[in-house]
C-alpha positions in Angstrom: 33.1 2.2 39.8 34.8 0.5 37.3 32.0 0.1 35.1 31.1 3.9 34.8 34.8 4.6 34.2 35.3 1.9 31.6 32.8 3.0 29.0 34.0 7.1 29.5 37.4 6.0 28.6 36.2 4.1 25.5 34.7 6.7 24.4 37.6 9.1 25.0 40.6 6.7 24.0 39.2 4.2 22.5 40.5 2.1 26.3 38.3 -0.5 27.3 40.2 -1.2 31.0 41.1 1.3 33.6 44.2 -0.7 34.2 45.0 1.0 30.5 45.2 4.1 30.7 48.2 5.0 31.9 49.8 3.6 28.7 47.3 5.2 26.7 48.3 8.4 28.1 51.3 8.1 26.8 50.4 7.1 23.3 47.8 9.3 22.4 50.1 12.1 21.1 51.0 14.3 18.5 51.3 11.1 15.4 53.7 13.5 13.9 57.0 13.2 15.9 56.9 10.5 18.6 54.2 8.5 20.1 55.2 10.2 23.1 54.4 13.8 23.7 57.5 16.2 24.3 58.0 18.6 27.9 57.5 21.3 25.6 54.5 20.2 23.7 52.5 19.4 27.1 53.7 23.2 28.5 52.4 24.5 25.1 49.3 22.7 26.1 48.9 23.7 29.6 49.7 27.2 28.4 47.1 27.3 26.0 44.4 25.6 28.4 43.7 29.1 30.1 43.3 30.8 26.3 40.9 28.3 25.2 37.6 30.6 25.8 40.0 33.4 23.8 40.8 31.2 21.3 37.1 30.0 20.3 36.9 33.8 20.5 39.4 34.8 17.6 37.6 33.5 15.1 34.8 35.8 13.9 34.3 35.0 10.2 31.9 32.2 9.7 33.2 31.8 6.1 33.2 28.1 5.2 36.0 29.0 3.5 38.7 30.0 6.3 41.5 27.8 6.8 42.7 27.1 10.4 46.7 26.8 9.9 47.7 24.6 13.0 51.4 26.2 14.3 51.6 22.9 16.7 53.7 21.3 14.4 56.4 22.8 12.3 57.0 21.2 8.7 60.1 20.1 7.5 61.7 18.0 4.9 61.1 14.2 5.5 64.2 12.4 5.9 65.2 9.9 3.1 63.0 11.8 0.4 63.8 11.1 -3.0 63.8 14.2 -5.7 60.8 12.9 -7.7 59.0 12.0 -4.2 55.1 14.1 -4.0 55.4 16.0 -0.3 51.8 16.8 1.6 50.8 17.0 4.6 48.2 14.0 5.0 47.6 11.1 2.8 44.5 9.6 3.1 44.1 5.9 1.5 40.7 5.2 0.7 37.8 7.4 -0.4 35.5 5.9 1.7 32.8 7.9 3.5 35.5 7.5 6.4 38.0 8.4 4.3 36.5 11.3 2.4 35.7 12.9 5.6 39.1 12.7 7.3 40.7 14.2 3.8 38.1 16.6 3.7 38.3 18.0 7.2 42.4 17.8 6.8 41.8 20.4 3.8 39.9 22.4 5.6 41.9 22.8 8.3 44.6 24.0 5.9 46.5 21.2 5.4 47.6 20.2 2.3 45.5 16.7 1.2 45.6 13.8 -0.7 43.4 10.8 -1.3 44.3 7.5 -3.3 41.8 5.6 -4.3 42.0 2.3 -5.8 38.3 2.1 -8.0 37.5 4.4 -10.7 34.8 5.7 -8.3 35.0 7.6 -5.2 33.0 6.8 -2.4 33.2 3.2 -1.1 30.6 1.0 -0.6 28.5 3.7 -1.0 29.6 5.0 -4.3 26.7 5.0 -7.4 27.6 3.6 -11.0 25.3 3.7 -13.7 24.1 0.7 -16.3 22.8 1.9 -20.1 20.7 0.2 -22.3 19.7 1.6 -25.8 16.5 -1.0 -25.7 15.2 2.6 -23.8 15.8 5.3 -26.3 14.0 3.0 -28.6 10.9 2.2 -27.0 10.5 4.9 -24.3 12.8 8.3 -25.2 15.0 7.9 -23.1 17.6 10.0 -24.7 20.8 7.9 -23.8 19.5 8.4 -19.5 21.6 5.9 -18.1 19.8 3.8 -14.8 21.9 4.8 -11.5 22.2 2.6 -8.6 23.6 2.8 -5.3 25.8 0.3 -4.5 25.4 0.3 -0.8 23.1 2.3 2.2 20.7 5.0 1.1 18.6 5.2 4.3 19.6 8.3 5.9 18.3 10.4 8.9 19.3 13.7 10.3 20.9 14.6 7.1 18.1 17.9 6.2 18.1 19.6 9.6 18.7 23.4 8.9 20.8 23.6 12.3 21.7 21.6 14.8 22.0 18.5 13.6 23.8 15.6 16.0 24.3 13.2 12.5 28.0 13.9 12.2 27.9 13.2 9.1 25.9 16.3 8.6 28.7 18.0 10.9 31.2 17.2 8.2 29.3 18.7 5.6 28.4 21.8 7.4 32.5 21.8 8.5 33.7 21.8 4.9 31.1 24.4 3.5 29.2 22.1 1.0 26.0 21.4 2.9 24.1 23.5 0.7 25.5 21.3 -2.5 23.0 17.9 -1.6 19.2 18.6 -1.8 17.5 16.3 0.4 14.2 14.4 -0.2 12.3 13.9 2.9 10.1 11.0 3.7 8.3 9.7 6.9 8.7 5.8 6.9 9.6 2.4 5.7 7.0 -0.9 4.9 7.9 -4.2 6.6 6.9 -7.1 4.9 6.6 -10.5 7.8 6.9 -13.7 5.7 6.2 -15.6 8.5 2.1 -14.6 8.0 1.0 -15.4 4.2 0.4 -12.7 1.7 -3.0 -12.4 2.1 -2.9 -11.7 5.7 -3.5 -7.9 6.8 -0.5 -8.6 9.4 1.9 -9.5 6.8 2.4 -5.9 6.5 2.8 -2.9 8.2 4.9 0.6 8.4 6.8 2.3 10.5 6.1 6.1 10.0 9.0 8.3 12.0 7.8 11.0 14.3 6.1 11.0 17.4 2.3 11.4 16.2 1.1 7.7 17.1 1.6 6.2 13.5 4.1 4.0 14.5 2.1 2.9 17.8 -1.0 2.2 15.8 0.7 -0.3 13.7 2.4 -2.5 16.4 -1.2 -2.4 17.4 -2.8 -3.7 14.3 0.2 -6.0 14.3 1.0 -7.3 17.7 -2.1 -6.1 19.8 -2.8 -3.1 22.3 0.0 -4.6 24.6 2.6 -4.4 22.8 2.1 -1.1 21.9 1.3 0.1 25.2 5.2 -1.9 26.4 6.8 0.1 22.8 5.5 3.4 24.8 6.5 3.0 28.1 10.3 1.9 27.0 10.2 4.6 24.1 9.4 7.2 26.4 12.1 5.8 29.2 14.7 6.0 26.5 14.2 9.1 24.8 13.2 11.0 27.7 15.3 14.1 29.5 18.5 12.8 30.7 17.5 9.2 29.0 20.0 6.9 27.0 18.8 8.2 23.7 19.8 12.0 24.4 22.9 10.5 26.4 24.0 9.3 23.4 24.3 12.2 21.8 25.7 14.2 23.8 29.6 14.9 22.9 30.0 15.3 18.8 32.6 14.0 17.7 33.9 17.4 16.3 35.1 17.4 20.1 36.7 14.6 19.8 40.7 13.3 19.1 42.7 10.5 19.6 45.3 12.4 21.9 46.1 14.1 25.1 44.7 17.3 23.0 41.2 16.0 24.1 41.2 17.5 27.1 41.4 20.4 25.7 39.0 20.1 23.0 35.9 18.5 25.3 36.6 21.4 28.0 32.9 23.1 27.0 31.3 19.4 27.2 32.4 18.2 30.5 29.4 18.6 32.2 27.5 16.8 29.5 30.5 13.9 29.3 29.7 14.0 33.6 26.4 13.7 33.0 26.3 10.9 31.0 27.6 8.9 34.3 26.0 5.3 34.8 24.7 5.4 31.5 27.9 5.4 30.1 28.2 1.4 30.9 24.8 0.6 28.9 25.3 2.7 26.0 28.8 0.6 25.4 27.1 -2.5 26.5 25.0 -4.9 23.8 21.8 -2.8 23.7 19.3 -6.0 25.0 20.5 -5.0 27.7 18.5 -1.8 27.8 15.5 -3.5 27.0 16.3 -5.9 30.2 16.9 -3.0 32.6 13.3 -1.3 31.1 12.0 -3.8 31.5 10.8 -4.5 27.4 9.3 -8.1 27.6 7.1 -7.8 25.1 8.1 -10.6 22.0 7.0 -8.4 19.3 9.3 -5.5 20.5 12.3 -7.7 21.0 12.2 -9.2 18.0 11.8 -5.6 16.2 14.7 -4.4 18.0 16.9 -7.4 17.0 15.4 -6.5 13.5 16.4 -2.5 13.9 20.5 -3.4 15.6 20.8 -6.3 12.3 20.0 -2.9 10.2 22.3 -0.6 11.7 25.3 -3.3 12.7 24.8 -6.9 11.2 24.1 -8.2 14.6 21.5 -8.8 16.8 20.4 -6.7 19.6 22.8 -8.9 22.3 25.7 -8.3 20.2 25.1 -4.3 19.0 26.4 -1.4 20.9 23.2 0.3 22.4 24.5 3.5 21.8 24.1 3.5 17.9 20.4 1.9 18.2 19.6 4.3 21.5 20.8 7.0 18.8 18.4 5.9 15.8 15.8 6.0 18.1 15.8 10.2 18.3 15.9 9.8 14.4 12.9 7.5 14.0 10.7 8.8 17.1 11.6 12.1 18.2 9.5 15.2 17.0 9.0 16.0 13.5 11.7 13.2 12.7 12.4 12.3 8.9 14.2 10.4 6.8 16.4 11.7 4.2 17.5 10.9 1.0 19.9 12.7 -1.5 18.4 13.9 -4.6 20.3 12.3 -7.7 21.7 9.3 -5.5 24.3 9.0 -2.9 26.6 10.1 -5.7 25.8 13.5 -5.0 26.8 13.1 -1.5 29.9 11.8 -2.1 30.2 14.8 -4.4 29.9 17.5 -1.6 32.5 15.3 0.1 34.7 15.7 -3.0 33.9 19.0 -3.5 35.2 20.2 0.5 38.5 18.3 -0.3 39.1 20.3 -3.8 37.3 23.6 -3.2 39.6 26.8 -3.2 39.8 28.0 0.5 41.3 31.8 1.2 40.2 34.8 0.7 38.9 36.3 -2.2 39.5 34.4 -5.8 43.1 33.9 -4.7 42.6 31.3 -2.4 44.5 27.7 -2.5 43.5 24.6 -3.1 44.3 22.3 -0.2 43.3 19.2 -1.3 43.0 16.5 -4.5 41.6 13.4 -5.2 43.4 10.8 -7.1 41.2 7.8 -8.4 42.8 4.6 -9.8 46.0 5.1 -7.6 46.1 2.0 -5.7 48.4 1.8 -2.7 51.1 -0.8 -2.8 52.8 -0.1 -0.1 53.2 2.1 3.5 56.7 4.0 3.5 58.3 2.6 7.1 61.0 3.8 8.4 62.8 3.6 12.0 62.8 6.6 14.5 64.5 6.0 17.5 63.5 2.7 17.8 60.3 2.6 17.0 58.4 2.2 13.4 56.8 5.7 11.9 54.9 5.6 8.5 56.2 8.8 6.3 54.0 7.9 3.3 52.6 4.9 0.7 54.1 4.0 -2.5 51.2 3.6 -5.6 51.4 0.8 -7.7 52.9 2.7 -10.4 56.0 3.8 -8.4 55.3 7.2 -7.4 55.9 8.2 -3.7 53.8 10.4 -1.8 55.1 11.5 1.4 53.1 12.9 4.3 54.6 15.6 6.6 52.1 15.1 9.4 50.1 11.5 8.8 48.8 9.1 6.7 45.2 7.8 7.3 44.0 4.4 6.5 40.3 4.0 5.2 40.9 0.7 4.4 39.3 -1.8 6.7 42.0 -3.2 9.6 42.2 -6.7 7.4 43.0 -5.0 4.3 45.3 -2.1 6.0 47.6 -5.1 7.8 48.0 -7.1 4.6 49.3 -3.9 2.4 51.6 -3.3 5.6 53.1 -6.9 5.3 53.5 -6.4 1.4 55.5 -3.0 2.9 58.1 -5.3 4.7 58.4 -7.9 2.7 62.4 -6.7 1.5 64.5 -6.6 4.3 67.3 -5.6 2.5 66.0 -2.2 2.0 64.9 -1.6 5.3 66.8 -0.3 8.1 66.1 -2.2 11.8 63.6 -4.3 9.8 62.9 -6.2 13.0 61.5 -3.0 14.7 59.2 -1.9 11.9 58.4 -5.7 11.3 57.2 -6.0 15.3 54.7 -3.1 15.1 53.2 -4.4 12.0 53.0 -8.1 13.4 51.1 -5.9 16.0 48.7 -4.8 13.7 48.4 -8.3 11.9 47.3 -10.0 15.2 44.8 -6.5 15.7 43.3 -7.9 12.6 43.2 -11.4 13.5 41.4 -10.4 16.7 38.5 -8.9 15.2 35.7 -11.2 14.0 34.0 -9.8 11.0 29.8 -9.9 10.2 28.6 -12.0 6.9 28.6 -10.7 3.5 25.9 -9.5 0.5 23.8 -11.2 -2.3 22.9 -7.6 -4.5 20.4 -7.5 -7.1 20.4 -4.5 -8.8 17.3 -3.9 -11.4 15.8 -1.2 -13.7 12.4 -2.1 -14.6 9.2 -0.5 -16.2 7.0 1.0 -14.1 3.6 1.1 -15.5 0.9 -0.1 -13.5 2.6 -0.3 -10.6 1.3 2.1 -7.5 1.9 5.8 -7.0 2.4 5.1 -3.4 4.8 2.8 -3.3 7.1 3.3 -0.6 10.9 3.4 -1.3 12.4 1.4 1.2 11.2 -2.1 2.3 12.2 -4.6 4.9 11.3 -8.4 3.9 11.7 -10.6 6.8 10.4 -13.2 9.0 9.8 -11.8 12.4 9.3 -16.0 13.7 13.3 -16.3 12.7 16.4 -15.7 14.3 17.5 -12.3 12.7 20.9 -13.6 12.0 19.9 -16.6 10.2 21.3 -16.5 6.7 19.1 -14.5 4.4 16.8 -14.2 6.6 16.8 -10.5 5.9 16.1 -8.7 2.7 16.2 -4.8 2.2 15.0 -3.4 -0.9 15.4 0.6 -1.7 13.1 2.0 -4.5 14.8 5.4 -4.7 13.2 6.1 -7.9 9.6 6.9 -6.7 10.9 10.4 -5.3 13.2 10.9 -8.0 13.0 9.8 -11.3 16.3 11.8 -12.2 17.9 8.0 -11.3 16.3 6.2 -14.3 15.1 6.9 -17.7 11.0 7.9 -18.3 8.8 5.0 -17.2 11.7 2.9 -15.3 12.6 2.1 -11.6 15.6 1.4 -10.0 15.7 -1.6 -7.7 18.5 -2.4 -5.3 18.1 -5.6 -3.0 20.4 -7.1 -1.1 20.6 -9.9 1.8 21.7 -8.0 5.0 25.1 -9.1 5.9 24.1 -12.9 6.5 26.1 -14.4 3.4 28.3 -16.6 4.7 31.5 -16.0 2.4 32.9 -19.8 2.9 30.5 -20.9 0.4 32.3 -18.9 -2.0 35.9 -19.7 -0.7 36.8 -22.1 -3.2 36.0 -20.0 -6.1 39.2 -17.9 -5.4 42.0 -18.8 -7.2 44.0 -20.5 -4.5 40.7 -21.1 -1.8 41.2 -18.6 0.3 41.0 -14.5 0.4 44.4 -13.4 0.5 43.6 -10.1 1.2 44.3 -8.5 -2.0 40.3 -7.4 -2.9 41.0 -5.5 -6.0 42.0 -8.6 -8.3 39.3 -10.1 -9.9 40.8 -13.6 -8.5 37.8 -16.0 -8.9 36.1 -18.2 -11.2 33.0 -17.8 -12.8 32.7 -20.9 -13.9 29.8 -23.2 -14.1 29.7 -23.7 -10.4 29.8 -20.2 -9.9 27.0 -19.4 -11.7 24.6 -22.1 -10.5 25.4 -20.6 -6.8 24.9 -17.0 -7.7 21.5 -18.4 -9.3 20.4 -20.4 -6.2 21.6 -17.4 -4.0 19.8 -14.3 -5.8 16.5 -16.5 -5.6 15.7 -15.2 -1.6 15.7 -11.6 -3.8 13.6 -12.1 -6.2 11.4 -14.4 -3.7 11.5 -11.1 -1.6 11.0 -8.7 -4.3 7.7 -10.7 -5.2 6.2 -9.4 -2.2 6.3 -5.8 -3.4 6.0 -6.4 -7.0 4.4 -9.4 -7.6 5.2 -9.4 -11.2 9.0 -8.3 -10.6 10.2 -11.6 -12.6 8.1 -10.7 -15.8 9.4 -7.2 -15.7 12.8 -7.8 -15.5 12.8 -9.8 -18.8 11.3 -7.2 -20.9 13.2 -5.4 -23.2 14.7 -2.4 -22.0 15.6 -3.5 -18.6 18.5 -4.3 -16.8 19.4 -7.0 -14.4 22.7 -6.9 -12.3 23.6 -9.9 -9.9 26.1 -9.2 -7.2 27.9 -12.0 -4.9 29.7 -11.7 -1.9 33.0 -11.9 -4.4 31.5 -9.3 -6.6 31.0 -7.3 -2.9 34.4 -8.3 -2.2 36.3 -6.9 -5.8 34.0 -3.7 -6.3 33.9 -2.3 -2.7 37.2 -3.6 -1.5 36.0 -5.5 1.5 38.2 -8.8 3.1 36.4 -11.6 2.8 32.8 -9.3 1.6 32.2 -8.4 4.9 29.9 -5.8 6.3 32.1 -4.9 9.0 33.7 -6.2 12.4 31.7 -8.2 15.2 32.4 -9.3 18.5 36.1 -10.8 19.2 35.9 -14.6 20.8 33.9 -13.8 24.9 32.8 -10.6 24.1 29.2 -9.4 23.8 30.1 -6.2 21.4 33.1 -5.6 19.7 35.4 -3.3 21.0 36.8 -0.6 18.4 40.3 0.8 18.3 40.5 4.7 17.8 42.6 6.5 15.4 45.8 5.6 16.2 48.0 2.6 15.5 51.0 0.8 16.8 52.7 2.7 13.7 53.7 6.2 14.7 52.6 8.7 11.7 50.0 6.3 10.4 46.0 6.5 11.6 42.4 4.3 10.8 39.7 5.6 10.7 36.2 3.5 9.0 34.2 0.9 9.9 37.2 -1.2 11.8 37.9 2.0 14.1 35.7 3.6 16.8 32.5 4.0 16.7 32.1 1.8 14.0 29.7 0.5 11.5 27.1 3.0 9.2 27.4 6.4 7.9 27.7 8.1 11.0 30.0 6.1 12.5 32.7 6.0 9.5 31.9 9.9 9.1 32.8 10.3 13.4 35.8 7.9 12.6 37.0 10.5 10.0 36.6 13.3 11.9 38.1 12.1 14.9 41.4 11.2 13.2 41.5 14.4 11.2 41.2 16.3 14.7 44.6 14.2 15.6 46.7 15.9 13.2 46.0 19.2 13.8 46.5 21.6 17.1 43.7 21.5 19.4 43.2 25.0 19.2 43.1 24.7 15.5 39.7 22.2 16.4 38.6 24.7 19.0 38.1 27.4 17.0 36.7 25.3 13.8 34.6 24.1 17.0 33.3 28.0 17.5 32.5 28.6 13.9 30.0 25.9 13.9 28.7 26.7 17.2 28.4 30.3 16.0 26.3 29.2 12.8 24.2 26.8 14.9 26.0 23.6 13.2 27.3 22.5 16.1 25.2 22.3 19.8 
């Protein structure tokens, strides 16, 4: 019993042990007040429990552009506010997918928003920047048409669906009213290049096509023989089959989810499906080889691809990856008419329709009010602590340049748990001017040994190229996987992915160029690049461009970027010659250049396992800090797109009244955003 109940509450309160929940009862409240919930509050509650099916009800606009004022909490003036202090609602630090989503949905639920960003750029690691070269406008007419390169992911699925769309991701866009703003190209598969067979061998390379029509199949055929393809079916149809561990998984969005008692509320129309996910619930939270054990895969080839596929989506293999994200992937690659997507001008424009539902006007008519802003280059120095009866609340952050924002109902950490517990230290360093320091000290040495806890996945070598692209072939594939399949998954740079974004949209380079973004998969190990920090060691303050670039440096970036362009070679074969003609560009990232541009502790790709576990075991939204809530890659569900967008979502939902969510819930139901 205790393993169906185990993985329910995970995935309702982020509680991994029955024995826990009790105390996790009582700290899931309102983050606004107390950690726990007043008399009054839980009567509002109950009260409001038998008005739920009204309340979805009320709502019969479908206007994107509706606020949802929550009356659950009452504003007033913060205590200890300064004159010159900013006042909001929510402060969101970090403009990370995770981040833009929870400021985004915050806005749209009325309340007014801000997000601080450190970089000039929004977006994260997946935030575009461009590289010019007038060597173009020379030779080719370019016109001044700058080269744009993603800096992070661009394989996305689930993202063009007209309706219905379980990628909540998607869910935030459709929440926020800017869906329509992204045009999405559509494409049916990837090429995987085995290094393991030589170049010349028809097995060296093969593709996996999405969809259901046999493609796929036939090539684990030509590559691995009838039997494997024949085990690939049998387990591919005992996944994704009715009531299987693929639909299972997506069962509850997380628009239906919060990180307090409100939940109950707020899942009411998904009980039967949250029921019905019963046993299941202790393998989709379990390391996913462990559905291929209990199906019964056996097959080598099929193993090793699904090591391959969880490394993708996680940075770990398929013994250490929650099977829930890969069970997930597996509707997006295999299901019925299933594409991939892949935003028209780069995932700039993405992050623009993100921007875009945090700024836009909301109201009626021309008169309505802008709930939310975006402030870029306003790094956070420190989190505003204070003491409430005894125990530490976070009222705001103080920028770098002195100004205070304060937040009325929360402030909301993008920032990765590493990163978030060194700028709380900074916040505590002056005793002096802190009242029951001790207290406010305790619950951020909790956090701090929260951090410690979590292991964290390997880092990036980047090579970022625009190149000429005469001669080479009209159907060449955008995204590529170079790999050996012989190899442990995890062994360092093992794997190479390589986007080509440019051969479905040229708007991303000037006339006759490609754009070229490889990158080693999250198996850098960032100790070899420990001692070219000033000091030796990552201090936790990513921003400062703290390292040497030396000789030594160099020479190491050199050796490092040659498993690229040894990679590359396998696509482009000439990919050396064209780099060095003139017009092109060549950009060399490191794991400290990963580290400085996209704000990550130590480079890495996200959390892994902590020491005796199989997968790691995410936090929700809420902290030991009352007023103060995660959400990204270090909170639940975790690593990729969808997960950072759920995160967001999730800890948006916390600040606002359930019945606020429910009836933002109905709207997308009623549009047929939201099954």
């Amino acid at each position: 019993m205790r393993n169906i109940i185990s993985p329910i509450l995970l995935l309702l309160f982020g509680v991994h042990d029955p024995s826990n929940f009790a105390s996790a009862f009582r700290t899931t409240s309102s983050t606004t007040t107390s950690a726990r919930p007043s008399r009054s509050a839980l009567r509002l509650i109950r009260g409001r429990c038998a008005r739920t099916a009204l309340a979805i009800g009320t709502t019969t606009s479908t206007s994107t552009s509706t606020s949802i004022t929550s009356p659950f909490v009452v504003k007033h003036p913060l205590e200890g506010k300064e004159d010159d202090d900013e006042e909001w609602d929510v402060v969101v630090v970090g403009s990370g997918v995770g981040g833009l989503c929870a400021a985004s949905m915050c806005a749209r639920y009325g309340l007014r928003t801000v997000c601080v960003e450190a970089h000039e750029h929004a977006g994260g690691v997946s935030h575009s920047f461009e590289r010019r070269t007038s060597v173009v406008d020379d030779i080719g007419g370019g016109n001044g048409k700058p080269f744009v390169f993603d800096s992070g992911p661009s394989l996305l699925s689930g993202m063009s669906a007209s309706s219905g769309s379980t990628n909540p991701l998607r869910q935030v866009l459709d929440a926020i009213g800017t869906s329509h703003r992204v045009e999405w190209i559509k494409y049916d598969g990837w090429m995987i290049h085995d290094t393991s067979c030589p170049i010349t061998d028809d097995k060296s390379r093969f593709r996996l096509t999405t969809g259901n029509g046999g493609e796929w199949e036939r090539s684990i055929e030509r590559k691995a023989g009838m039997e494997s393809s024949v085990e690939f079916v049998k387990f591919r149809d005992r996944m994704m089959g009715p009531n299987g561990l693929s639909e299972s998984s997506a069962l509850i969005p997380p628009m239906a989810l919060r990180g307090d008692i409100g939940a109950i509320i707020t899942m009411s129309s998904y009980l039967l499906k949250f029921l019905a996910i019963g046993t299941k619930g202790a393998l989709l939270t379990g390391p996913f080889v462990e559905c291929m054990n209990r199906y019964e895969l056996r097959d080598d080839f099929n193993r090793r691809w699904f090591d391959y596929l969880a490394f993708a989506l996680s940075g770990l293999d398929a013994a250490h990856t929650q099977a829930a994200p890969v069970a997930y992937t597996m509707i997006d690659l295999h299901g019925e008419g299933a594409v991939l997507d892949y935003p028209k001008g780069g995932m700039d424009s993405l992050i623009s329709a993100l921007v875009e539902g945090l700024e836009m006007k909301r109201g009626d008519g021309e008169d309505g009010t802008r709930r939310g802003e975006l402030r870029l280059k306003s790094r956070v120095d420190k989190f505003i602590l204070v003491d409430e009866d005894g125990k530490a609340k976070c009222d705001g952050v103080q920028l770098r340049d002195g100004t205070r924002l304060r937040a009325r109902r929360g402030v909301i950490c993008n920032a990765p748990l590493w990163n978030m517990a060194r700028i709380l230290e900074d916040s505590v360093l002056d005793k002096k001017t802190i009242p029951n320091h001790d207290v406010i000290a305790s619950a951020v040495k909790e956090v701090r040994e929260q951090a410690n806890a979590m292991q964290m996945s390997g880092s990036f070598m980047h090579l970022h190229l625009g190149i000429p692209s005469d001669g080479l072939p009209d159907d060449l594939d955008c995204h590529h996987s170079v790999l050996n399949l012989e190899r442990d998954i995890t062994e360092e740079q093992n794997l190479v992915i390589v986007s080509i974004p440019t051969v479905f949209d040229q708007s991303l380079a000037p006339p006759g160029y490609h754009v070229i973004h490889a990158y080693t998969a999250a198996s850098e190990n960032f100790k070899d690049w420990d001692d070219k920090l000033e000091g030796g060691y990552d201090d936790g303050k990513t921003e400062q461009n703290d390292y040497k670039r030396g000789k030594a440096y160099n020479e190491l970036k050199e050796e490092k970027a040659e498993a690229l362009w040894i990679a590359l070679e396998r696509i482009i074969p000439d990919i050396r010659e064209r780099a060095r003609r003139a017009g092109s560009v060549v950009e060399v990232g490191t794991p400290l250049t990963h580290r400085r541009f996209n704000r990550r502790y130590r480079g890495t790709y996200g959390p892994a396992p902590s020491d005796g576990k199989d997968v790691w075991e995410l936090p929700g939204p809420k902290t030991p800090i009352t007023g103060l809530l995660a959400c990204g890659d270090t909170t639940f569900p975790g690593i990729g797109l969808p997960g950072v967008a759920a995160s967001g979502t999730i800890a948006a939902n916390t600040l606002v009244d359930p019945i606020a969510q429910l009836r933002l819930m109905g709207e997308l139901k009623s549009t047929g955003a939201l099954q």
